[in-house]
N, C-alpha and C positions, 0 to 999 in steps of 0.2 A: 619560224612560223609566227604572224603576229596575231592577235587577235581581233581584228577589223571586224564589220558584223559582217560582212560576205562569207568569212571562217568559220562566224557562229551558226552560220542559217542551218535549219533542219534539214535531213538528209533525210526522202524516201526509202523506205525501206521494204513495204508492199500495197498493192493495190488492192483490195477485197472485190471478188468479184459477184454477183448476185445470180441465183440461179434461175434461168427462165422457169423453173415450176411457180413461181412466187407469182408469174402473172394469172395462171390457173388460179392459184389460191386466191386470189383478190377476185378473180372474176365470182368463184364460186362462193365465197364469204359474200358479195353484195347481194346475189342473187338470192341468199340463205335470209340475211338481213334484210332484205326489201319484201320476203317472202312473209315472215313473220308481223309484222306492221300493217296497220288497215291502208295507213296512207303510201308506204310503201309498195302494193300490187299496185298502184295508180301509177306510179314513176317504176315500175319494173319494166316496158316495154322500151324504156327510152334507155334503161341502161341496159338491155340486151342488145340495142342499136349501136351505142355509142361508148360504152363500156372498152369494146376490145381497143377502139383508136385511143383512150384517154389512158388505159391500162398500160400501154405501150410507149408511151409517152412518160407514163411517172417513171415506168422501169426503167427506158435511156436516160434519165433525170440525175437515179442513184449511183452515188460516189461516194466510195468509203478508203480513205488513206489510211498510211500509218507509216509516221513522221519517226526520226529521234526525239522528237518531245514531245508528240501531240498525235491527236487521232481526229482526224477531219472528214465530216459527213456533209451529203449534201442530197436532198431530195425535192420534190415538187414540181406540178405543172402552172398551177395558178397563181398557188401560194407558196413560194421555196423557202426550205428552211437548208442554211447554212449550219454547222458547229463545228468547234476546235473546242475541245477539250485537250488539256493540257494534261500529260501521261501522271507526272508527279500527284494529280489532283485523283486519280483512278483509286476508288477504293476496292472494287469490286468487278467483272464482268459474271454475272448470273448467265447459265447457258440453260434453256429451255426447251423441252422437244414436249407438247401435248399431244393427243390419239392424233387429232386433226393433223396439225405441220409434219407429224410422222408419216399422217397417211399421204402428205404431198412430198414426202423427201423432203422437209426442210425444220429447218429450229430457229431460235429466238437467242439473242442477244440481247440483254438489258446492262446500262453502263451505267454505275452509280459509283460517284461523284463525290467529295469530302464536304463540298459547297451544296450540295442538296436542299430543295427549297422545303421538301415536305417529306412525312414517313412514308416510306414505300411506292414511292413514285421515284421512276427513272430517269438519269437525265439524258438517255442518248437509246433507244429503241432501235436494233438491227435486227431486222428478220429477212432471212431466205440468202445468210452469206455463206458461199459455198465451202465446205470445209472452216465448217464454224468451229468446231471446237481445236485444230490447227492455227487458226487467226489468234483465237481468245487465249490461247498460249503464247503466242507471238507478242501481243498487244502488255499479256501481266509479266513477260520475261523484259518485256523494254521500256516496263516501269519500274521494276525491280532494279534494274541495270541504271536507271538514270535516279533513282528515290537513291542507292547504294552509293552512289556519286558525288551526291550531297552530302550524305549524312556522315560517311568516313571514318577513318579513327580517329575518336577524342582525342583531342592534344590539349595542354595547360594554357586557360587564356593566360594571353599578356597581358602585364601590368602596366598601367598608363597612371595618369596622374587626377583620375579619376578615380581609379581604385581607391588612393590614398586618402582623396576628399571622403569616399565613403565609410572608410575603417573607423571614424571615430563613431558614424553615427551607426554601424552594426553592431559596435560594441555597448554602447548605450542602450539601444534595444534588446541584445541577447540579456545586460545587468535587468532591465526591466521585466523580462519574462521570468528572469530567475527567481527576484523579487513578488511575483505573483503567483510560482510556481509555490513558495516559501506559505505564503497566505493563504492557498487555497488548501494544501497539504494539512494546516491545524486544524 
């Protein structure tokens, strides 16, 4: 078997799928949100109108992979956002169920990241994937499996002829620490 990139490509391994209560909850969170807001009841007629069609549309939008290396999302009607997050890179999936996504039958996924640009911010937000916490098993077992892959057992580096350049000058530095080791000690 050689290893050409055709060999190396990622191999699907599931498709997440999202639950239709997620459109409910979107409908009923704008309605909550445009509720509260002065400017909001002004634009609350127009998203009772137009709401259910745009709703609809985000939901066919959502696509959530999961590769042998990567975990690929993709959402949007206007504005799409794409990601591949690379599995190796996964620190964490946080699974979250508040009163609310409870009371719709659904929870939260937050995907953090070793490259994370800020504390406490997520880099990948999944909410309303079905059999969430089945997936977020899946997802931390097939980074475990691919981080386990890399990291291997320690073997003895080899010696090259670089090493050898370096030995005089390790040893010169470890006399110099000894040397101040010697200094600081009186």
């Amino acid at each position: 078997m050689d290893s050409t990139p055709n060999n190396r490509r990622a191999r699907k391994l599931f498709d997440a799928k999202f639950d239709p209560r997620l459109k409910t909850y979107s409908y009923t969170g704008g309605i909550i949100i445009l509720t509260i807001s002065v400017i909001g009841i002004i634009l609350l007629p127009f998203w009772l109108i137009f709401a259910k069609i745009y709703i609809n549309r985000y939901f066919d939008s959502l696509y959530c992979e999961l590769t042998t290396r990567a975990l690929h999302f993709k959402k949007g009607v206007w504005f799409q956002t794409e990601r591949t997050i690379p599995l190796d890179k996964i620190q964490d999936l946080t699974f979250k169920e508040g009163p609310v996504l409870r009371y719709f039958g659904l929870s939260y996924l937050q995907v953090e990241t070793a490259g994370q640009t800020m504390q406490g911010t997520a880099d990948m937000s999944l909410t309303g994937i079905i059999e969430a916490r089945k997936f977020r098993e899946m997802v931390l077992d097939q980074r475990d499996e691919i981080t386990d892959k890399h990291s291997g057992p320690a073997s003895a580096p080899a010696t090259n002829e670089e090493d050898h350049e370096l030995l005089p000058l390790l040893q010169e530095i470890h006399q110099t620490l000894k040397n101040i080791e010697k200094k600081v000690g009186k």
